[in-house]
C-alpha positions in Angstrom: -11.2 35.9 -5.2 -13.1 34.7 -2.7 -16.7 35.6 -2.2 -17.4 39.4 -0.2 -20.7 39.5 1.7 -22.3 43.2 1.2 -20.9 46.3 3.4 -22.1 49.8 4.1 -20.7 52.1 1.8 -20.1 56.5 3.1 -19.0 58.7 1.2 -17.9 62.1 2.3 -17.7 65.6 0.2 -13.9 66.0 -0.5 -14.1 69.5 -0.2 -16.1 70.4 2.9 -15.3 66.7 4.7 -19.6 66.3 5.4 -21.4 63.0 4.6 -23.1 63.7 1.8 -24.6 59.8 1.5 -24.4 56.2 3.0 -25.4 53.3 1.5 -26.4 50.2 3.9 -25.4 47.2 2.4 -23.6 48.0 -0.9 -22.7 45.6 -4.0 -20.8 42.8 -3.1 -18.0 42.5 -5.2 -18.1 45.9 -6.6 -15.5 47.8 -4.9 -15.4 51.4 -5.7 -11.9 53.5 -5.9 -10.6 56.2 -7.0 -11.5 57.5 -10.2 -14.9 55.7 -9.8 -18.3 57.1 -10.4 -21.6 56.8 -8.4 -25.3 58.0 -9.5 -27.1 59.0 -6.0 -29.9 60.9 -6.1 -29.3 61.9 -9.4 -26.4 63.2 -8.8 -23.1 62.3 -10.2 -19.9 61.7 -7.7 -16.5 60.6 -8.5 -15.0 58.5 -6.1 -11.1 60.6 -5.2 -9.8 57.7 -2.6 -10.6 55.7 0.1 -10.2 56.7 3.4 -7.5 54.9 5.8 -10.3 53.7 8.0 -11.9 51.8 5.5 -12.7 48.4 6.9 -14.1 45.1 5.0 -17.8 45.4 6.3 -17.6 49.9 6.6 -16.0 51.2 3.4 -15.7 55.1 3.8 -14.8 56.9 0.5 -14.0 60.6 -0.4 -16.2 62.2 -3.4 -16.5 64.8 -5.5 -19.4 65.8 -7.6 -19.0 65.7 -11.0 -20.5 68.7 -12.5 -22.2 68.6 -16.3 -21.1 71.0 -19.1 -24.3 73.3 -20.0 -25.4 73.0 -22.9 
């Protein structure tokens, strides 16, 4: 695979379609999809797809927070 230089990563709330964070230059060669998890913020979001519009250097992704069982 050849080597990826770094790319902005947003992420948008599945559920209302808001931007709920953006990364300026993300990871290289960590490539996150669908069933992935970020920690932002302390916070917890699963990755539920990439969005069609989704280029090499602007990756836009569709999240979900993941919420905790109380104890």
């Amino acid at each position: 695979m050849p080597d990826q230089k770094a790319y902005n990563l947003t992420a948008y709330c599945a559920d209302t379609g808001k931007q709920v964070f953006c990364w300026f230059q993300a990871v290289p060669n960590h490539q996150f999809v669908a069933g992935s998890v970020i920690d932002h913020d302390g916070d917890q979001w699963m990755v539920i797809g990439v969005r069609g519009d989704s280029t090499a250097e602007e990756r836009r992704v569709d999240v979900r927070l993941v919420t905790q069982p109380e104890d």
